[in-house]
C-alpha positions in Angstrom: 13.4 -7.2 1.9 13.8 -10.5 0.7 17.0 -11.9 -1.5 15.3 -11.6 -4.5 13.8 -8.0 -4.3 17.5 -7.0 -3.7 18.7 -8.8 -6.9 15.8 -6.7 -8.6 16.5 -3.5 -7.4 20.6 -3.8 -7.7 19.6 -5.2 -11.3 17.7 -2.1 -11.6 20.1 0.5 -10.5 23.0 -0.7 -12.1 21.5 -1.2 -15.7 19.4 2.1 -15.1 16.2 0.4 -16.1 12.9 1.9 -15.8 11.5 1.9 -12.3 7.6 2.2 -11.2 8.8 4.5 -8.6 9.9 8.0 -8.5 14.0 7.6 -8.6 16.1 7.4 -5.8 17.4 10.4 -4.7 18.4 12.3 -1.3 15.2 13.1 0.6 14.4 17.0 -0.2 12.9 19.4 2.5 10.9 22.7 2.5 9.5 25.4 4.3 6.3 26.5 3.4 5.8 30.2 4.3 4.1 32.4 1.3 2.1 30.5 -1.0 5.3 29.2 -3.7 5.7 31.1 -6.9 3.1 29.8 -9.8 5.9 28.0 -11.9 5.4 24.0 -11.2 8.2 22.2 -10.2 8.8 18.8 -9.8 8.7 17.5 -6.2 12.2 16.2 -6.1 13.6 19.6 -7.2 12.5 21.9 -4.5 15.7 22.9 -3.2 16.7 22.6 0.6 15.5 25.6 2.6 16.4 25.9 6.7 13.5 25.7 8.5 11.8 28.5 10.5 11.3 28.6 14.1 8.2 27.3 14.9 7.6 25.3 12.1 6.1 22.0 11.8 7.9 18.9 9.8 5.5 16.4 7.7 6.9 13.5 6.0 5.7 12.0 3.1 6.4 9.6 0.3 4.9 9.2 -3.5 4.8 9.5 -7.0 5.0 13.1 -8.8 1.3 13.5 -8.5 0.8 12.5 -4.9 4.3 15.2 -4.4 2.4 17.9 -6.1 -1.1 16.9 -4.1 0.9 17.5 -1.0 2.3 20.7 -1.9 -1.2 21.7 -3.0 -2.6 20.3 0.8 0.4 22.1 2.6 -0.3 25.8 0.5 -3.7 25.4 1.1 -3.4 24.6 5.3 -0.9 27.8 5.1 -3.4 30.0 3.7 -6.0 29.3 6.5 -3.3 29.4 9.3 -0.4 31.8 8.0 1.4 32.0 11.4 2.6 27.7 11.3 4.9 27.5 8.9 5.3 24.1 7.7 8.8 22.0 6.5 7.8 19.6 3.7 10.3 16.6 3.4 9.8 14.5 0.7 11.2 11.1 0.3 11.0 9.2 -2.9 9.9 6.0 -2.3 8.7 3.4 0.4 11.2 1.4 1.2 13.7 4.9 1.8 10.9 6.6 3.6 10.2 3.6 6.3 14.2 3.6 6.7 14.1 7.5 7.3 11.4 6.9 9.9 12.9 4.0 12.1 16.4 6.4 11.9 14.3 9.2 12.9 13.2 7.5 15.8 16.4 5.9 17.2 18.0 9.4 17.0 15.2 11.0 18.5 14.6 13.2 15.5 11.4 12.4 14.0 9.1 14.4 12.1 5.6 16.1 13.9 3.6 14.7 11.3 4.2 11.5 9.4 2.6 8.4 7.4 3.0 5.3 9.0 1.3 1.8 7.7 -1.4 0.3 10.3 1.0 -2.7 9.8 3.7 -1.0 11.8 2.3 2.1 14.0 2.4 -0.1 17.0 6.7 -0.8 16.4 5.9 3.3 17.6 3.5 3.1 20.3 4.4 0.5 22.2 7.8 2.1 23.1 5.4 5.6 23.7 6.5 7.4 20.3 3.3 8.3 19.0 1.0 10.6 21.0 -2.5 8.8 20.9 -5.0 10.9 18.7 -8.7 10.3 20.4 -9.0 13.3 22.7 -7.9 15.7 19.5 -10.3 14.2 17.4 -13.3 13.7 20.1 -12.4 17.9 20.7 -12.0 18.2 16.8 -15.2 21.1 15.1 -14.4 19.8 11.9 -14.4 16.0 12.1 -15.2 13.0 14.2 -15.4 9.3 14.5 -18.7 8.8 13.0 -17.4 10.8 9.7 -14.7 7.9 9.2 -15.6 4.2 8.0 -15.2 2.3 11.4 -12.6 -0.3 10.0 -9.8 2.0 9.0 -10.5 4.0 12.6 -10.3 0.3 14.4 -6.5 -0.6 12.2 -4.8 2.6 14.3 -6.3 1.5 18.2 -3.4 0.3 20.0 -3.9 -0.5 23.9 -7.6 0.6 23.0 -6.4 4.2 22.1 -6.9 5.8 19.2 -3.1 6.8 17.9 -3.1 7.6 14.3 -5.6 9.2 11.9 -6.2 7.0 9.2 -5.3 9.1 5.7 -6.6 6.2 3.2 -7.4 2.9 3.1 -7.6 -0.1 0.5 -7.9 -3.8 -0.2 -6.5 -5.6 -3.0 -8.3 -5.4 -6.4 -7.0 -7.0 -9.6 -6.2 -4.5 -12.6 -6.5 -5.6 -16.1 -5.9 -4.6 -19.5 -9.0 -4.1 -21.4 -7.4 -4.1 -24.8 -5.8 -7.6 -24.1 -9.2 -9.1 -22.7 -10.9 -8.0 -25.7 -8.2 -9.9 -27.6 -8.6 -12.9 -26.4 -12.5 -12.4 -26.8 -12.9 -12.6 -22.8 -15.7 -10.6 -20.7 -14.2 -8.3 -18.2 -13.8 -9.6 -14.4 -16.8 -8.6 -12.3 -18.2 -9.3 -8.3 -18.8 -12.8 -9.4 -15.8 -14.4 -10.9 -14.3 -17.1 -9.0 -11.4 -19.0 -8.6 -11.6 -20.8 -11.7 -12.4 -17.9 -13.5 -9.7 -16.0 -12.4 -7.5 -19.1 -13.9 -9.0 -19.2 -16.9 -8.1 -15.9 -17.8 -4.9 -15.6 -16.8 -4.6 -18.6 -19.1 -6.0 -17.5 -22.4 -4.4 -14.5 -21.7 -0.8 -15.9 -21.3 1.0 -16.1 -24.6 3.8 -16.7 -26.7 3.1 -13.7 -29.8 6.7 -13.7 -31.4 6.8 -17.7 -32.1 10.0 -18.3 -30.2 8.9 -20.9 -28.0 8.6 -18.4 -24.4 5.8 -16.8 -23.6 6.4 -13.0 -23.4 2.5 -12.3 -22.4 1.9 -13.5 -18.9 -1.3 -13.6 -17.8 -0.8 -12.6 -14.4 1.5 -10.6 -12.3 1.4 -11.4 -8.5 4.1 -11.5 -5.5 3.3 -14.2 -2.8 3.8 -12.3 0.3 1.7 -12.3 3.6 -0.1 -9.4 2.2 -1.5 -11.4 -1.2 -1.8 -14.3 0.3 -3.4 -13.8 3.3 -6.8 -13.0 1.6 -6.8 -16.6 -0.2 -6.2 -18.0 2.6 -9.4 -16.4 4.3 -10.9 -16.8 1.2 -10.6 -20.8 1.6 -11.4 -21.2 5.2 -8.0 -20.8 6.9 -6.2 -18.0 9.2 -3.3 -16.5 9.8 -2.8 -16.5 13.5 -4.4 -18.4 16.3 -5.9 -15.6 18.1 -5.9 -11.8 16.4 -6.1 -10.0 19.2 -3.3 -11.9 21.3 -1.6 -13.9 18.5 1.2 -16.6 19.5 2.2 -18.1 16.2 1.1 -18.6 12.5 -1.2 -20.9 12.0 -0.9 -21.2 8.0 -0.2 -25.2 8.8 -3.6 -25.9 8.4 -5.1 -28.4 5.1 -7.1 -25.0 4.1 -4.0 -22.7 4.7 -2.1 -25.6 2.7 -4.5 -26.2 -0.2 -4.3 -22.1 -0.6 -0.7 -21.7 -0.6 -0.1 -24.7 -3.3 -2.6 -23.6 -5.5 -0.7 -20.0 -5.8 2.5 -21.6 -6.0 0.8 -23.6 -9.2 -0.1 -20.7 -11.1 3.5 -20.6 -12.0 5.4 -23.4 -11.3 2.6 -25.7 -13.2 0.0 -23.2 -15.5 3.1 -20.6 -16.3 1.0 -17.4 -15.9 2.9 -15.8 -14.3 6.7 -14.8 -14.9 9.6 -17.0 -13.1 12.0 -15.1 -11.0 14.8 -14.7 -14.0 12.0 -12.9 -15.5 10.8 -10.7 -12.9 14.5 -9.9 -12.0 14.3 -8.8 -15.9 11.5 -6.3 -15.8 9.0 -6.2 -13.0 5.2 -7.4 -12.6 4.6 -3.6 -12.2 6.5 -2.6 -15.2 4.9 -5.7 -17.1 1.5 -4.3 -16.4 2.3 -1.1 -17.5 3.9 -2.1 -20.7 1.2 -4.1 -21.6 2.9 -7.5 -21.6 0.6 -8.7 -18.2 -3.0 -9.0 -18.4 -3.9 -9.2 -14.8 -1.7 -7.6 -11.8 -3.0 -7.8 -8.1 -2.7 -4.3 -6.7 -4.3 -2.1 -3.4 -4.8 1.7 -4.7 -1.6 3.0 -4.6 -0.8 2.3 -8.4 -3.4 4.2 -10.0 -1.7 7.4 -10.2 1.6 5.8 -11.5 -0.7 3.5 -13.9 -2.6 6.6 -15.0 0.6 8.3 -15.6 2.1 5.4 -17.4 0.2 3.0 -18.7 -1.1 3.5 -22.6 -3.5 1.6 -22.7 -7.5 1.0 -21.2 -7.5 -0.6 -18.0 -9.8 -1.1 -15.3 -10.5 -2.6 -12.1 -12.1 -5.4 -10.2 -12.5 -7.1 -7.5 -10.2 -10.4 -6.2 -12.0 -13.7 -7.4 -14.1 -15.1 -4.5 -13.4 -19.0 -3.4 -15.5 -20.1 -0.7 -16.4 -16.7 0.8 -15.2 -13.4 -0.1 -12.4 -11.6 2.2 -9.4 -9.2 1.6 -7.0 -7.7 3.7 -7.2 -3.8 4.6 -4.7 -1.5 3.8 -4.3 1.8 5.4 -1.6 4.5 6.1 -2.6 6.9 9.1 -1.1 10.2 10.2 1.1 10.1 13.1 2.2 12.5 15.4 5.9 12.6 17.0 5.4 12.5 20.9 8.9 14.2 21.3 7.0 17.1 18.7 7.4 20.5 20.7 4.8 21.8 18.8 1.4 19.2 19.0 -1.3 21.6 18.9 -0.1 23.2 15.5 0.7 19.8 14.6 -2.8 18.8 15.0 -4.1 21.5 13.4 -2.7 20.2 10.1 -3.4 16.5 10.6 -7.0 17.9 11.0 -7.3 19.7 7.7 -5.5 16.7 6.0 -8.1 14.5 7.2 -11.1 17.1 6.7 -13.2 16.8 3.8 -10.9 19.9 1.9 -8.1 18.3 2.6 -8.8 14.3 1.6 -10.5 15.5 -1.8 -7.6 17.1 -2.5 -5.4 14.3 -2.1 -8.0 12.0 -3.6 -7.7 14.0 -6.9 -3.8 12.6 -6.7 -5.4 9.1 -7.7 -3.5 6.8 -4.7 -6.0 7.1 -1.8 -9.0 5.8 -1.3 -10.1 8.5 1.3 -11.5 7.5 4.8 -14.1 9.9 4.9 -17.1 8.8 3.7 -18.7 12.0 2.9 -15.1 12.1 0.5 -15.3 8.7 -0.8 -18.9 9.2 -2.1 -17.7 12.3 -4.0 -16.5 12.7 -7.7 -13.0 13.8 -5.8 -12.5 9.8 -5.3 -15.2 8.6 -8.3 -14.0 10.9 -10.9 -16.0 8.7 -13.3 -13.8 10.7 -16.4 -10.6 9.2 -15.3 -9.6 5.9 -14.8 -10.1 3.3 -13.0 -13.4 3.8 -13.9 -14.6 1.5 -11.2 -13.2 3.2 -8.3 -15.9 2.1 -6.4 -15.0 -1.8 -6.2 -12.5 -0.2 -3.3 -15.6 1.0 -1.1 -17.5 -2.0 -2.0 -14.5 -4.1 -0.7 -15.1 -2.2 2.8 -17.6 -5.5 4.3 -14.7 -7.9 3.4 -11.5 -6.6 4.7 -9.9 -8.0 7.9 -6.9 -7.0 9.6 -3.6 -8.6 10.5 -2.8 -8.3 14.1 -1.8 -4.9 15.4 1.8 -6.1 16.8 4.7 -4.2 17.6 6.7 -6.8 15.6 4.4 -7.6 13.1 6.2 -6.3 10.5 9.1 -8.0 11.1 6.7 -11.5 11.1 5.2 -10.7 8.1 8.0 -9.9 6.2 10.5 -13.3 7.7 6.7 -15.1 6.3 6.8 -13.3 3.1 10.4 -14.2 1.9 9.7 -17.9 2.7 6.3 -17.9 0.6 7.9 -16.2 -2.0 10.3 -19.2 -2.3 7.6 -21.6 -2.5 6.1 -19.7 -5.1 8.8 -19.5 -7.1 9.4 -23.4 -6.7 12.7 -23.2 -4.6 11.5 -25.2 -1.6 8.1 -27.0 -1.4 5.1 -25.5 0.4 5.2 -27.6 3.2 8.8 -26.6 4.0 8.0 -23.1 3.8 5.2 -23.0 5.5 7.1 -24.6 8.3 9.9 -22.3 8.2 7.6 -19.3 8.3 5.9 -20.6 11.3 9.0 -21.5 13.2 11.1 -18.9 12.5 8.5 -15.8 13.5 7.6 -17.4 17.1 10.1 -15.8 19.2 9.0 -12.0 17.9 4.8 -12.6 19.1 6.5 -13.1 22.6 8.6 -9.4 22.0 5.9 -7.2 24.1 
C-alpha cells in the first residue's frame, strides 16, 4: 500500500468519514449446520460460533450483498449435503482479508476454501500450498473445462496445472453518471470512443458549479497503478514485461510505454480532471463517484453492488476508450483449496457447487461477479436487464481483449513497488521518466525469486 493510500485510510478512520467499504471490524466466523433462522442479519453481526468437527472453513470478503449472497450459497450447499457442516469467516474488506490469508499461511492455519486474486495464487503454489484443481474438475459430473471461458481457466495454470477455480472475472470498464452527461449535453460513451473522446468528456464534464474559483466536479476519477495503466499501455503499442511467460524485468522504458504513462499523468497535472492528491486524501474517487461530484470513474465489476447500493443517481457502463488497438487487463479471483485441508473431498464438494451453474447465479444476483460460466453469464442472473448497470454485457464483450500479467510468485509484490512509483508521477511528484526508471530498477531482484 503506497504512502498515500495510508494517509487516506488513517484520514478516514480518524475523522470517521464515509468509506466505500463495509467498516473495519474483527473478522466474524460461523458454522453453518440447520438452515439459519428467517430473520436477516447483517453479515458482520453473525456472532462467533465454535466450529463442528468435521466442518469445512471458506473465507470470503465483500460488501453487505455479496455477505448475504454467501450465506445464501453456503444454506443452499448445506441443504444438498447436510452431513459437511461449513464455518463461514467473513472478513470485511480486501486489504484485511489478503493480510488474514498470508497470516493464515505462515501459521499453517489456512482456510479449506478461499478467494485468492490470479495476481497472487502462485505466492501459494509455488511453496506447494494450494492443491492443484484439474483432476477434481476433469472427475467433476457437474462442470468441466469447456463450461468455463478459456481465459479465466488459463489465469489459475501454474507449472501447467490447473490450481484454482476461477469464481469471476472482469476487465476494466469506465462508469458514468448519466444525469451529468446529459448536463453537459454529451452522448453516452460507447465501443467506439477513443482517446480523445474520452478527454473530451472528462473536460466538459469537469467544473467549477459554486463560483469559487476550484472545480468541485472532476471529470474523471482514476488511480495510476499497474493495474490501470497497463491496458493503455497495450492499448498504445507497448508491454509490460519482456517475456510473459518467463519475465526478467519491466519493460515500460519504451517511447510507447513513455508516451502512455505521460499522457495519464497530464490528465491531471495539465487538463485538471481529475482531483490532486489533497483532494483525494479529502474524499475518495470512489466516494466522488458515488456522490455524484465525478463524471467518469475507471472500475472492474466489483463496484456495482456498492454503486447500486449507494449511488442516487443513473449510471451506466462502458467500455475503456480504444487508442491504437483495443486491450484490457483480466481480472479474476479463483477458489483455492488449503493443501494442509484434512478434509479435500468435502472441500471440493463445495468449490463445485460454487462454481456450478446454481451456485454462480446466485452470486451473480449479488451484482460483483461477472460469472465464469458461460451458460451463467448469458443468463438474466448476470444480465438482469431491470437493474443496473444496464449494460452488463460490455464485461463479456471485453473477453477478446483482456491479457494477463505474468503468473509470478512475486508478482504482487512487483506490481505493487510499480504502482506506488506511477502513482507519484501521476500525481506530479517526480517526472515520468524518473518513475518509470525506479519501477524498473527497483522490481528486478524479485523476477529472479523462483
Amino acid at each position: 500500500m503506497s504512502f498515500r493510500k495510508i494517509l487516506i485510510f488513517l484520514f478516514c478512520f480518524v475523522s470517521a468519514c464515509s468509506a466505500p467499504t463495509t467498516p473495519t471490524v474483527a473478522p466474524t466466523r460461523a458454522v453453518i449446520t440447520p438452515p439459519p433462522p428467517t430473520q436477516e442479519t447483517e453479515a458482520t453481526e453473525t456472532p462467533f460460533v465454535t466450529p463442528l468437527p468435521n466442518s469445512i472453513s471458506f473465507m470470503v470478503f465483500g460488501e453487505p450483498a455479496e455477505m448475504e449472497a454467501y450465506q445464501i450459497l453456503v444454506d443452499r450447499f448445506h441443504e444438498k449435503n447436510p452431513n459437511i457442516p461449513v464455518e463461514l469467516i467473513r472478513i470485511p474488506n480486501q486489504f484485511a482479508y489478503r493480510l488474514r490469508v498470508d497470516e493464515d499461511f505462515v501459521l499453517g492455519t489456512p482456510a479449506d476454501v478461499m478467494l485468492i486474486n490470479y495476481r497472487r495464487f502462485a505466492k501459494f503454489a509455488y511453496k506447494r500450498q494450494l492443491e492443484p484443481l484439474g483432476s477434481y474438475l476433469e472427475k467433476s459430473s457437474v462442470i468441466q473445462p469447456a463450461d468455463f471461458y478459456p481465459q479465466t481457466l488459463d489465469a489459475f495454470r501454474w507449472q501447467k496445472q490447473l490450481t484454482c477455480l476461477p469464481q469471476n472475472f472482469s476487465g476494466l470498464v469506465v462508469y458514468f453518471n448519466k444525469e451529468l452527461f446529459d448536463a453537459a449535453n454529451m452522448p453516452y460513451p460507447n465501443e467506439t470512443w477513443t482517446w480523445d473522446d474520452f478527454l473530451d468528456a472528462a473536460k466538459k464534464l469537469t467544473r467549477d458549479t459554486n463560483g469559487d474559483g476550484k472545480n468541485d466536479q472532476h471529470g474523471l476519477g482514476t488511480e495510476a497503478n499497474l493495474v490501470r495503466v497497463a491496458p493503455f499501455i497495450w492499448q498504445n503499442g507497448g508491454e509490460i514485461v519482456n517475456n510473459q511467460a518467463n519475465p526478467t524485468r519491466l519493460v515500460i522504458d519504451s517511447p510507447a510505454a513513455k508516451e502512455t504513462m505521460q499522457w495519464l499523468s497530464e490528465l491531471l497535472i495539465k487538463n485538471r480532471v481529475v482531483p490532486d492528491a489533497n483532494e483525494e486524501i479529502l474524499e475518495s474517487f470512489e466516494m466522488r463517484f458515488i456522490n455524484g461530484r465525478i463524471g467518469m470513474f475507471i472500475n472492474s465489476r466489483r463496484g456495482v453492488g456498492l454503486y447500486r447500493e449507494k449511488a442516487k443517481f443513473d449510471w451506466d457502463v462502458a467500455p475503456l476508450p480504444q487508442g491504437k488497438s483495443q486491450a484490457n487487463l483480466l481480472q479474476a479471483d479463483g477458489y483455492c483449496l488449503a493443501a494442509a485441508s484434512e478434509h479435500k473431498e468435502s472441500a471440493w464438494k463445495l468449490i463445485e457447487f460454487a462454481s456450478s451453474p446454481e451456485g454462480q447465479a446466485i452470486l451473480a444476483r449479488a451484482g460483483r461477479m461477472v460469472p465464469t460460466l458461460k451458460q451463467v453469464a448469458e443468463s438474466d442472473a448476470f444480465l438482469e436487464p431491470q437493474m443496473k448497470p444496464s449494460s452488463s454485457r460490455v464485461f463479456i464483450n471485453a473477453l477478446d481483449t483482456l491479457r494477463l500479467f505474468p503468473i509470478h510468485p512475486y508478482w504482487w509484490d512487483i506490481e505493487e513497488i510499480a504502482g506506488e512509483n506511477l502513482e507519484r508521477a501521476f500525481h506530479g511528484d517526480i517526472p515520468v521518466q524518473e518513475a518509470l526508471d525506479r519501477a524498473i530498477n527497483v522490481t528486478i531482484p524479485f523476477f529472479s525469486k523462483r
